[in-house]
Phi, psi and omega in degrees: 000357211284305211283302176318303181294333192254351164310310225249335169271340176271326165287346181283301165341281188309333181262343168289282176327307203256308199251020141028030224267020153288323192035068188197020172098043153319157179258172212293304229266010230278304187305329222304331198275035160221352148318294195292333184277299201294311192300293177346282163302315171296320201284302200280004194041026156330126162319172144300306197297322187262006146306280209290318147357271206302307164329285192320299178295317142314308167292324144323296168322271197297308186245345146094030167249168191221144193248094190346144159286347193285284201316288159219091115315305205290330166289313211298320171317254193341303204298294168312341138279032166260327197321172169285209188022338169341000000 
């Protein structure tokens, strides 16, 4: 349950830090109802692209943002060295 909790905290982080598309001083948990659907597809060994799908579309969708391709590369990086086998 350990391993689950500091997983789930790194994604929160990176999506908090990096991939942010409110961009405006969110509080940490701002993300959270998009942690568990990302921890999933990473669990599931999901493409990048389909990584990258569900950000885009969350953010569009939920906040009606949009996140620079510059911006996230750098989470599908980050996020996709959590995967398993990584």
């Amino acid at each position: 349950m350990d391993q689950v909790k500091a997983h789930a905290a790194a994604i929160r982080a990176i999506l908090h830090r990096d991939w942010d598309p409110i961009g405006c001083g969110v509080p940490e948990d701002e993300y959270d109802s998009y942690l568990w659907p990302v921890m999933r597809l990473l669990n599931a060994e999901a493409s990048r692209e389909a990584l990258a799908d569900y950000l885009h579309t969350a953010a569009r969708e939920s906040m009606s943002s949009t996140v620079p391709e510059e911006r996230l590369s750098l989470v599908l990086d980050r996020l996709l060295a959590l995967a398993p086998g990584s």
